[in-house]
N, C-alpha and C positions, 0 to 999 in steps of 0.2 A: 738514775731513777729516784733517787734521795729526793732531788733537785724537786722532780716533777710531783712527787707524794707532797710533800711542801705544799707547792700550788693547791694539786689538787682537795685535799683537808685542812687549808688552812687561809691561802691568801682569796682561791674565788670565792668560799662560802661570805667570807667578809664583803667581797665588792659587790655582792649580789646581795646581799643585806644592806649597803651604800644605795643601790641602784632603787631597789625597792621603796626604801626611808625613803629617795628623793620623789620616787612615783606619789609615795602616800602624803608628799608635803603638798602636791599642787591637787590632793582631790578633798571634796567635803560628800558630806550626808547628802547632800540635796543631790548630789550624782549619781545615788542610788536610788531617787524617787522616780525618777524620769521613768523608767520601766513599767512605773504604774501612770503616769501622767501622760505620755505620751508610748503605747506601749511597741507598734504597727513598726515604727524603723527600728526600734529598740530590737524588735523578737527577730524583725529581718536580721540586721549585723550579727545577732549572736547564733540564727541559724544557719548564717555563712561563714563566719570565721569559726564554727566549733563543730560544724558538723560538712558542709559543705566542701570547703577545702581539705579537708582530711582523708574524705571520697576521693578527691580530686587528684590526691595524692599516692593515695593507694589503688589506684588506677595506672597514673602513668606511669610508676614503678614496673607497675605487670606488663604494660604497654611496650615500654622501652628493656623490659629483661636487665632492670638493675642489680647487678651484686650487693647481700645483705646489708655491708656498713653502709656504703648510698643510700638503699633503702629505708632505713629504719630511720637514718639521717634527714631525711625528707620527710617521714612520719612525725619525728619529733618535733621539728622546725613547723609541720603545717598544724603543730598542736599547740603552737607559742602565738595567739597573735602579737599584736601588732605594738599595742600600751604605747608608752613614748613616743614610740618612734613614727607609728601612724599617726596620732596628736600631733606633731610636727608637720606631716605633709597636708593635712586637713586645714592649717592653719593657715599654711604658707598657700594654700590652691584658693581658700576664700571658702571652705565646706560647711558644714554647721558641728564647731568646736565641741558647743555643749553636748551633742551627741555621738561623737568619739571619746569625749571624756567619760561621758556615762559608761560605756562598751569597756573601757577600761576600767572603770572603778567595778564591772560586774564582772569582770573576765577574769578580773586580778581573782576573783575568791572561787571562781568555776574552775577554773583550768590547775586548781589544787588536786581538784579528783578529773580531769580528763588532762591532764599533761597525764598522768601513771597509767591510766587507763589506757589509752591511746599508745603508749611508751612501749608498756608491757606486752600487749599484744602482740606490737610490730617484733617488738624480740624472740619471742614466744613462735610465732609465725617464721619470719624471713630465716631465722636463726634452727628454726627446727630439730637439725642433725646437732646442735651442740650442746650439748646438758649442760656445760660450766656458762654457758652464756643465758639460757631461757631459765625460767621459774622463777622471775624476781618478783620480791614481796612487793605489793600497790600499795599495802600499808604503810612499809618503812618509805616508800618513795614520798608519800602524801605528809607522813609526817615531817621528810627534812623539807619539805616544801613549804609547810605553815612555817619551818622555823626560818627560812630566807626568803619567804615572800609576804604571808599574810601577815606575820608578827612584824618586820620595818613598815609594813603600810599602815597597818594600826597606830604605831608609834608616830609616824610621820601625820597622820589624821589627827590624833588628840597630841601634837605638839603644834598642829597650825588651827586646832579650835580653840587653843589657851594662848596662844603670840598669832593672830593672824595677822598683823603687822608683818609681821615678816617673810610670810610665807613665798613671796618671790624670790628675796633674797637668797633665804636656806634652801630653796629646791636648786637653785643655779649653782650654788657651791655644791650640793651633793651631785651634782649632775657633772660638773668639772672636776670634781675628786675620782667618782667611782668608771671617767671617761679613761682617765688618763693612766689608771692600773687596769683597767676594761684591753686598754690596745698593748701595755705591755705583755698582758698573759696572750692575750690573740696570736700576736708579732713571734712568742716562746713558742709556743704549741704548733702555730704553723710549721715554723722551721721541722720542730719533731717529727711529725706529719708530711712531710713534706714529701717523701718516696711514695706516701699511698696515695698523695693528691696527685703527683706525675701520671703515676699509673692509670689513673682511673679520670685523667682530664675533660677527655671530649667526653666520656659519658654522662659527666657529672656536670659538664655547663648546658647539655642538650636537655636535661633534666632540670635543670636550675630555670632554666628561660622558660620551659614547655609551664615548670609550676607555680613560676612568676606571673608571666602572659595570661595565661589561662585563669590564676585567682582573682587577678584585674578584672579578667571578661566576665570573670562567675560573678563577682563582686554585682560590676555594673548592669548583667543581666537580668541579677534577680530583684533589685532596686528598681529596676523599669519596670518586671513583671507586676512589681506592686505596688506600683504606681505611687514612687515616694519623688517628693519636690527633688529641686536642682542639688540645695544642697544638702541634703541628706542622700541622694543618690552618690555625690560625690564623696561621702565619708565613708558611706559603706565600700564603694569601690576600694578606698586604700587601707579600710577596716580589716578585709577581706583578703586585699591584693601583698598587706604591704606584714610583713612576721619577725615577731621580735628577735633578732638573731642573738643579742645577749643572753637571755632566758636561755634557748636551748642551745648556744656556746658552752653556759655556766652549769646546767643541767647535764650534757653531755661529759662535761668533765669530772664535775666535784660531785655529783651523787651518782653517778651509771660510771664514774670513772673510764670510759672509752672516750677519747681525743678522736680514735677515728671515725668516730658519728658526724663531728664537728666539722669533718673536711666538706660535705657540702653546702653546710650554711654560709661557709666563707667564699663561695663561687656566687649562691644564693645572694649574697650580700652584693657582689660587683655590680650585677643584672637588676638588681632590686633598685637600686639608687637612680639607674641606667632608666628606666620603664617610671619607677616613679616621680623622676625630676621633669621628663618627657610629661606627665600627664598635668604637674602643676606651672612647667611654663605655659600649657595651653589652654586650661582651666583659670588661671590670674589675668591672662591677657583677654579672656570671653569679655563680651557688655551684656549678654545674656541677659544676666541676675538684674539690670540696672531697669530693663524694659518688662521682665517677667518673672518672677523669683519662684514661683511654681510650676515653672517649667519644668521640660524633663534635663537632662544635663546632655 
């Protein structure tokens, strides 16, 4: 148990302070103007990934009769978008980049007060019959939250608006440093975990798929409804679809200290790559964008 206190007070708050520094080296100011310059896809993404999938989530929980740690597990996770990792799939599909990075540079500082909001609840709720589990402060949540999320992103912002020369450079080293302690602590924690993941297999990949699939659909649905071009149809879909499984890996651990929150992000994660490498092999390969670029997607 030494071992794992270690972890969880000392090496993830660091790599998620890594993670973050690397997020805030590849964003600037002007990713915050978009909201006002172009506001229509901007307000869609953020009312899909902040409010929309977290419905979605606290739905099929009740749907499928999930047990509290899966539950809240899934809360958490549908209150993490996507940041990096959706930025990656946007890119590689041909989406519109600068409007997934916007969504991240706004998310980074929203989901300060709705990751605890959102957190708290679910524990509050799923957790009900347990006093030593429900009542947690939103305030201390919010606060270690500034200190491993908004505080590296800042630093990472006014260290690449004083060397923007460099700023590809040092984002790919933070991003290769904070990857490669990121899958040692995963690789440790799973093992610990490992008897609750057995236990709770098929319910927790029938859930992982049901709120993968479905944030994809929610994503692309609501994008058509509002009649946004190809590619901003297609960033929201992975805006939406695709949830930063770091954040609430790191979250789960080192501030809520429960590992077994964590067990369905890591099923989450298998499906997630699965669905969303599927949507950018067939999205890269369109001529679409070449004939109509304001098409629907």
């Amino acid at each position: 148990m030494e071992t794992l206190e270690v972890i969880f007070d000392r090496v993830i708050p660091v790599v998620l302070f890594i993670l973050m520094l690397g997020m805030g080296l590849t964003l600037r100011i002007e990713d915050f103007k978009r909201l006002f310059l172009q506001p229509k896809p901007v307000l869609v993404g953020l009312a899909g990934q902040l409010v929309l999938l977290p419905a979605v989530a606290f739905l099929l929980v009740h749907l499928l009769g999930a047990p509290p740690d899966l539950a809240v597990g899934a809360m958490l996770l549908a209150a993490c978008p996507g940041g990096v990792t959706s930025n990656g799939y946007v890119f590689v599909s041909r989406g519109d980049v600068g409007l997934s990075v916007t969504l991240t540079a706004i998310t980074s500082i929203v989901t300060i007060v709705t990751i605890p909001l959102i957190t708290v609840f679910s524990m509050d709720y799923f957790y009900a019959s347990d006093a030593e589990v429900t009542g947690l402060p939103v305030m201390g949540i919010m606060q270690r939250l500034v200190t491993v999320t908004a505080l590296p992103i800042g630093i990472g912002m006014a260290l690449m608006y004083r060397w923007p020369q460099y700023r590809g450079r040092a984002a790919e080293i933070a991003r290769k440093v904070s990857l490669f302690f990121l899958i040692l602590i995963i690789v440790g924690i799973t093992l610990s975990t490992l008897e609750t993941l057995k236990e709770h297999l098929l319910s927790t990949a029938v859930l992982a798929i049901s709120l993968n699939v479905i944030g994809l659909a929610a994503g692309y649905g609501i994008s058509k409804l509002a009649k946004l071009t190809v590619l901003q149809t297609r960033t929201v879909t992975f805006e939406v679809g695709v949830q930063n499984l770091s954040l609430a890996v790191l979250v789960a651990f080192s501030i809520l200290k429960r590992p077994e929150l964590a067990v369905f992000c890591f099923v989450y994660a298998l499906f997630m790559k699965i669905t969303a490498l599927t949507l950018v092999y067939r999205w890269r390969d369109s001529n679409q964008l070449l004939t109509n670029p304001q098409a629907s997607a």
